[in-house]
N, C-alpha and C positions, 0 to 999 in steps of 0.2 A: 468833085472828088468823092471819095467812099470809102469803106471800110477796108484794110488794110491790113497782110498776113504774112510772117516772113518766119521761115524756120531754121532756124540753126543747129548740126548736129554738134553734140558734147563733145565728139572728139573725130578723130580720123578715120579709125573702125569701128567706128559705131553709127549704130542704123536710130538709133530712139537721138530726141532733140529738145533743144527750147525751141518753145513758141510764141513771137512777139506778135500781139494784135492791135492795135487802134485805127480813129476815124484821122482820116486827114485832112478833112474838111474844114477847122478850125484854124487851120492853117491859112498866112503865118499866125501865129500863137501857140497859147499851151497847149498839149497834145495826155492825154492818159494812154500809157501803154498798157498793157494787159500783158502778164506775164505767167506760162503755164511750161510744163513739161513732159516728158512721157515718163514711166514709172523707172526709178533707179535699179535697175536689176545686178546691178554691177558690184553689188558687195562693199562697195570705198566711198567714199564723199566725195565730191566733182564739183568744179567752179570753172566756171568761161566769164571770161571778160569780154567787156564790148566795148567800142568808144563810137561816138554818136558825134556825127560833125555835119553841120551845119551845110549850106550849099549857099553863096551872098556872091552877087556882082557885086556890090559893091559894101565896103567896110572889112573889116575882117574875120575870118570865120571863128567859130567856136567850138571848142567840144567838148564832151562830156561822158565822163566813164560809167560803165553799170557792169556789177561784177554779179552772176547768177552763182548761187551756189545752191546745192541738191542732197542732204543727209541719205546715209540709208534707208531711211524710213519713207525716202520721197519728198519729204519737207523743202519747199523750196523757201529759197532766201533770195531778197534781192538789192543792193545798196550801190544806189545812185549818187555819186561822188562822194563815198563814202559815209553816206544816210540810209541807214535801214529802213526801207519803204512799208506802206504799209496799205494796208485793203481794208474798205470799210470802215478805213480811220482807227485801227487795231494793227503796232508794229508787228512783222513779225518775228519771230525768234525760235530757236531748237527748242524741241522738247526736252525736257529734263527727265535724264537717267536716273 
């Protein structure tokens, strides 16, 4: 297996996206995604949700939601079943106005 790149646009007419990255190679096991995006040009705050399921002959499958969210400033935000994720071991958070 190898490294791993899948883009998702923020919305229907829009051309800029999320970017999810990781190794699939540790696979099955934990996986680190990496999560980036293109620059918010859009004026608004933006949130895409994902849900992540699983693929199992046998047992039953799983899934697990990640909701992206994008400030105008670009700040992305990311929370993993409702866990604000974090980089470098540093959550992250909006900047303060």
């Amino acid at each position: 297996m190898s490294a791993q790149k899948v883009s998702i646009p923020w919305g229907t007419d829009e051309t800029d996206a999320i970017h999810l990255t990781w190794d699939d190679s540790d696979l099955p096991g934990a996986v680190v995604v990496t999560i980036t995006s293109d620059v918010n040009t859009t004026g608004a705050t933006r949130r895409k949700n994902l849900t992540f399921t699983t693929l199992s002959s046998s047992g039953p499958q799983k899934q697990d939601n990640l909701a992206v969210i994008q400030d105008i400033e670009s700040l992305v935000i990311a929370k993993y079943n409702g866990i604000v994720s974090t980089f470098n071991d540093t959550k992250a958070g909006f900047k303060q106005k």
